[in-house]
TORGULO-549219 format. One record per residue (C-alpha): x, y, z; residue number from 1. Coordinates in nm, 3 decimals. Example, Ala and Ser with C-alpha at 12.3 -4.5 7.8 and 13.67 -1.06 7.14 Angstrom:
# TORGULO-549219
{atom {1.230,-0.450,0.780},1}
{atom {1.367,-0.106,0.714},2}
//
This chain:
# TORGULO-549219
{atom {1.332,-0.789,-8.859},1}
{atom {1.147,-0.841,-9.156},2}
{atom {0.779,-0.770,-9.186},3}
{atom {0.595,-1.077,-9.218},4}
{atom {0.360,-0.947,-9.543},5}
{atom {0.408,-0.639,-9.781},6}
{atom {0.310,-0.332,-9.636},7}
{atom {-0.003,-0.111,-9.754},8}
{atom {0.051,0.275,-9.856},9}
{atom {-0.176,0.458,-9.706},10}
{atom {-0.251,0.847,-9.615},11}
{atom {-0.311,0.954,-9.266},12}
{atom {-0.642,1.158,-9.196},13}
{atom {-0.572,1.171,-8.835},14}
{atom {-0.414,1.002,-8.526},15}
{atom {-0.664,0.961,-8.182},16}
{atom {-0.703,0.808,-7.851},17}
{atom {-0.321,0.768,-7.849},18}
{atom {-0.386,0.379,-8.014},19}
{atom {-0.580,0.477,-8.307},20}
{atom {-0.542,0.652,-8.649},21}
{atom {-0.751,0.705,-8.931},22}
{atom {-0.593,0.623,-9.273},23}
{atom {-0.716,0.637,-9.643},24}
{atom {-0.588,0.361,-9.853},25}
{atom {-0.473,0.420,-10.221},26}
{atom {-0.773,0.294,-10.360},27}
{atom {-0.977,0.544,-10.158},28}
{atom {-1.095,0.338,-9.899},29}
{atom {-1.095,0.472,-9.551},30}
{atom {-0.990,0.228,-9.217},31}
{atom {-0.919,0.269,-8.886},32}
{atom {-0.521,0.147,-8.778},33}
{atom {-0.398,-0.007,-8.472},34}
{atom {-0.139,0.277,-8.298},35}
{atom {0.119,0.100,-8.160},36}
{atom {0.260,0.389,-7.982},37}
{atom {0.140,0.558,-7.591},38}
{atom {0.386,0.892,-7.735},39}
{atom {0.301,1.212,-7.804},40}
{atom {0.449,1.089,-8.179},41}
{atom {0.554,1.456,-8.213},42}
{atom {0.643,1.539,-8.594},43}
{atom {0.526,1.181,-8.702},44}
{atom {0.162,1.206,-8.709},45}
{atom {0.067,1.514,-8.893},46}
{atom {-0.279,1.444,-9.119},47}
{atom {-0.168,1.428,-9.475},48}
{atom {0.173,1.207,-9.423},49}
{atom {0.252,0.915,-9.607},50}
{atom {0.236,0.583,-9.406},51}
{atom {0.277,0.197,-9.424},52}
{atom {0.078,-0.012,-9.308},53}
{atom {0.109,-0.417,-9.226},54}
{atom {-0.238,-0.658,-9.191},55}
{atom {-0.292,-0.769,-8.874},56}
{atom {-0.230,-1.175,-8.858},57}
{atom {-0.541,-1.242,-8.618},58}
{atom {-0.818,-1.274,-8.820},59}
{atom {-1.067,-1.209,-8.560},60}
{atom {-0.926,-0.867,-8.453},61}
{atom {-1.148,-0.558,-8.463},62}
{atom {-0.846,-0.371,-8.595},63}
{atom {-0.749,-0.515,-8.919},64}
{atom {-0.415,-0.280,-8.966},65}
{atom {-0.120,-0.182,-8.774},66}
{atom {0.110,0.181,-8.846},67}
{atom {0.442,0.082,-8.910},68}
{atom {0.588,0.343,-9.088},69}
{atom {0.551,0.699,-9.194},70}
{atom {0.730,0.938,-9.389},71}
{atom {0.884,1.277,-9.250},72}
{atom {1.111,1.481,-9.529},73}
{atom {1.148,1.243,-9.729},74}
{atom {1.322,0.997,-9.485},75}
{atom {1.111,0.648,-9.310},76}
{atom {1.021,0.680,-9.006},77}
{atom {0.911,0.354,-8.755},78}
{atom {0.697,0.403,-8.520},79}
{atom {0.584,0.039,-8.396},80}
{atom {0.711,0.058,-8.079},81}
{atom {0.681,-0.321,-8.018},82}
{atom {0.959,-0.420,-8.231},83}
{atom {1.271,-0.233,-8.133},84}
{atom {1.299,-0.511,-7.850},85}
{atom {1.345,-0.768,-8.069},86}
{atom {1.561,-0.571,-8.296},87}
{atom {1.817,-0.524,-8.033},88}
{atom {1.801,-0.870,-7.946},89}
{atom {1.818,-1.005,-8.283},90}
{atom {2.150,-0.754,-8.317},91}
{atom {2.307,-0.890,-7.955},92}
{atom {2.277,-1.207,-8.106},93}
{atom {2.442,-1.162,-8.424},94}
{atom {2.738,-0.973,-8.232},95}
{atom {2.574,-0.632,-8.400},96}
{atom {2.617,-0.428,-8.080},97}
{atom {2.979,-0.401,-8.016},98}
{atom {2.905,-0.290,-7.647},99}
{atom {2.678,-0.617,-7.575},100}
{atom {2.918,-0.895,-7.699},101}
{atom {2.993,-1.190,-7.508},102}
{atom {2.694,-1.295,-7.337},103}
{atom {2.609,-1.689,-7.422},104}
{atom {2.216,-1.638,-7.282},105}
{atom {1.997,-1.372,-7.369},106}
{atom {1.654,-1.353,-7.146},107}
{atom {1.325,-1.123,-7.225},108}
{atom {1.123,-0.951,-6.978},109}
{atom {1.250,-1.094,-6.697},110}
{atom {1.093,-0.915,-6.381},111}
{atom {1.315,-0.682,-6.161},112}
{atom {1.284,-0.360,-5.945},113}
{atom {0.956,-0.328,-5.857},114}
{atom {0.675,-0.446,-6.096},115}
{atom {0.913,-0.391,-6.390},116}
{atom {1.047,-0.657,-6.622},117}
{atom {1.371,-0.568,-6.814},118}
{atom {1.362,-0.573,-7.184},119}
{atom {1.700,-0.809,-7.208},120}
{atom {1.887,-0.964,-6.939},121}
{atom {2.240,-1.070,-7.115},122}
{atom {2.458,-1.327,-6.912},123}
{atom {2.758,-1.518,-6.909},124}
{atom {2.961,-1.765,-6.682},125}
{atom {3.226,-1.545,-6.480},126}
{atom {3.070,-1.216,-6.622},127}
{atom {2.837,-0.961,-6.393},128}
{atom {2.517,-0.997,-6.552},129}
{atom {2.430,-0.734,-6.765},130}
{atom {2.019,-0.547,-6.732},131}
{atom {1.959,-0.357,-7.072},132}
{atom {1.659,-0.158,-7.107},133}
{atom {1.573,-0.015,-7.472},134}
{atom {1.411,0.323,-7.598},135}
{atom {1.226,0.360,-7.906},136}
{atom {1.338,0.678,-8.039},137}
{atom {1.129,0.865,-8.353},138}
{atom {1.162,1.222,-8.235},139}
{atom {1.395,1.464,-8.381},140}
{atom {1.428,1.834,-8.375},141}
{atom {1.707,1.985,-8.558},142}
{atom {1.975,1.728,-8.665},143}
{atom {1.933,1.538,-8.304},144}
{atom {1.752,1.212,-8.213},145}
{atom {1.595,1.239,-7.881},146}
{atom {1.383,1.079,-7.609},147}
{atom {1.125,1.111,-7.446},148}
{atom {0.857,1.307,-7.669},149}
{atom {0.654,1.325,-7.389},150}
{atom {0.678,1.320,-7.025},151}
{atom {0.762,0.950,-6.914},152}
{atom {0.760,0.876,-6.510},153}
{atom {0.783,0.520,-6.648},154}
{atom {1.117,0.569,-6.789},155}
{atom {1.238,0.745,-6.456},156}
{atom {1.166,0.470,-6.311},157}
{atom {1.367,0.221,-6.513},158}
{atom {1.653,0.448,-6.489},159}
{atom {1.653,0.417,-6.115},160}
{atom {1.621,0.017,-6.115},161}
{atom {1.922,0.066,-6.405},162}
{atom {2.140,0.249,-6.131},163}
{atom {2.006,0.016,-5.815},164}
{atom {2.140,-0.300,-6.075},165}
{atom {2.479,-0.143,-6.061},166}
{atom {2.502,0.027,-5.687},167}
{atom {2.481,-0.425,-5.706},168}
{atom {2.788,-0.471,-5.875},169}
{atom {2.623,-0.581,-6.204},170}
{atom {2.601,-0.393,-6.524},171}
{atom {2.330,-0.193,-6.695},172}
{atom {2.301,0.012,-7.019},173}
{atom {2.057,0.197,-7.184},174}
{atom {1.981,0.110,-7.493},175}
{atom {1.803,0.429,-7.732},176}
{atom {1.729,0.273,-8.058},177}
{atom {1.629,0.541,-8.283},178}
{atom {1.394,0.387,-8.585},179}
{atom {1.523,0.651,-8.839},180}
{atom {1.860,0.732,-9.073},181}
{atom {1.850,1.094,-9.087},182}
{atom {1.973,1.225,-8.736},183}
{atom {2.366,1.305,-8.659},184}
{atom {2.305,1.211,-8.273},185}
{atom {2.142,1.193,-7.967},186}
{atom {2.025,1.406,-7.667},187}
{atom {1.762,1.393,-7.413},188}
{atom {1.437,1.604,-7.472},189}
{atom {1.536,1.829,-7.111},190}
{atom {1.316,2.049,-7.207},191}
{atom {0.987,1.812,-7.261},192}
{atom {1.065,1.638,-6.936},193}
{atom {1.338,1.745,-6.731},194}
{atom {1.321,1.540,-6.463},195}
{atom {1.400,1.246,-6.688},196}
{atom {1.730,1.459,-6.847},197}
{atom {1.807,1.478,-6.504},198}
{atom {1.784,1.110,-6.402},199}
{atom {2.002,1.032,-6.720},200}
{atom {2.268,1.234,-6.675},201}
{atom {2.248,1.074,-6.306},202}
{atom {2.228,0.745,-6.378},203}
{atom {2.538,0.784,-6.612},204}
{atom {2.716,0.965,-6.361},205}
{atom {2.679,0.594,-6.154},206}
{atom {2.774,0.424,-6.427},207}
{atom {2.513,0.320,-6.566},208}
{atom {2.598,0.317,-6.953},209}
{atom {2.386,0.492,-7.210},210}
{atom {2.444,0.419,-7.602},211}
{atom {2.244,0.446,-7.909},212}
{atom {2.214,0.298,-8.233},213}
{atom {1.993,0.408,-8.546},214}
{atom {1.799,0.198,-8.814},215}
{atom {1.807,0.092,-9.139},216}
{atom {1.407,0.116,-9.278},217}
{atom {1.244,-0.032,-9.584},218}
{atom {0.902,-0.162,-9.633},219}
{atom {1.029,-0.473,-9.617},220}
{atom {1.191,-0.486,-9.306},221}
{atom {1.386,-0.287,-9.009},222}
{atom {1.733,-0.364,-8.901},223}
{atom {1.916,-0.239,-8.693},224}
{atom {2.211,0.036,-8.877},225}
{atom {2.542,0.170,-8.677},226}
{atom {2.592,0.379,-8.371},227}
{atom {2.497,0.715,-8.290},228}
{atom {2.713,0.995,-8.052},229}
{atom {2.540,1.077,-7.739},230}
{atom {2.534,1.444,-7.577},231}
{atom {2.370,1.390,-7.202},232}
{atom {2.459,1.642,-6.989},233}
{atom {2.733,1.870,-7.032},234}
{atom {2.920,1.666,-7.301},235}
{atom {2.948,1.370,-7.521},236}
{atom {2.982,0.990,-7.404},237}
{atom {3.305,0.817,-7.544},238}
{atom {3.166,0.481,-7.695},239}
{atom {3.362,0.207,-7.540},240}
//
């Protein structure tokens, strides 16, 4: 994915009301940025950290910038959370994600479970269909990428439609996409919501599959990198 114009440096004053931050532009001037982000954003939205900003492309919106980026030790950061769908889909199509080849149709949002619409639905003649749901992932404490950084009973949910699409006889996986280079793997946040650790390590246990893949950032664009190791539960999950 490549960002349609050339992003704006900016310095963030302060992030509020979830959807909007306060930034101050390099030649001093001070706007108010589009948030696209409902997370706590936990280590990504401290005032004084460098961000990127892109111009919004409707002319007639109130908000006339969107975050994209921000930078944590040195490293990018994304947190847009409306693009890592179509990064993953951009990468099944290209035969990027080694564990989603060989699917002729790829579908967006198409509605299962109840009120929910899967991110990708990936199917081919003679195959089970295969439900993939993806995580943005920006969080990381130590050397680990993990999800959620807050408490999420939407993403409970999708886990249990994930397990109800298999208990079918079809395949799901769980797709974490983590929009930064500088973690050595992944782990759920048990201790910011545990019920959702839980419901992982469940839903893997009924094979539903979980894998995770990291990013490659620039201001120019965000593609997706190469896999990370998983640690849910009480060990690691063997790519296949």
């Amino acid at each position: 994915m490549r960002f349609a114009q050339p992003l704006v440096r900016a310095t963030l004053i302060k992030r509020y009301k979830r959807f909007l931050a306060d930034m101050r532009l390099e030649d001093g001037t001070e706007i108010t940025a589009h948030v696209a982000n409902s997370g706590a954003m936990l280590g990504t939205a401290e005032p004084g950290m460098i961000c990127f900003l892109s111009p919004a492309t409707n002319p007639e919106r109130k908000l006339k910038w969107n975050w994209e980026l921000v930078t944590v030790d040195g490293h990018l950061v994304g947190v847009n959370t409306a693009h890592p769908n179509g990064i993953v889909a951009q990468a099944v199509a290209d035969g990027a994600i080694a564990e989603l080849t060989g699917y002729s149709s790829i579908r967006r949002e198409v509605k299962y479970g109840v009120n929910s619409r899967i991110d990708l639905l990936l199917e081919e003649q003679g195959r089970p269909r295969c439900w993939v749901e993806v995580k943005n992932v920006h969080l990381k404490r130590g050397e680990w990428a993990e999800f959620p950084d807050a408490v999420t009973v939407r993403g409970t949910k999708h886990l249990a439609e994930l397990r109800d699409r298999v208990a079918a006889g079809e395949r799901a996986v769980m797709v974490y996409l983590v929009q930064r280079e500088d973690c050595t793997g992944f782990r759920p946040a048990a201790d910011i919501d545990p019920t959702y650790a839980r419901s992982l390590e469940g839903a893997v246990r009924d094979g539903v599959e979980a894998i995770c893949y990291t990013c490659h950032l620039s201001p120019d664009g965000i593609e997706l990198s190469g896999p990370l190791p998983l640690v849910i539960g009480s060990g690691p999950i063997e790519r296949t």
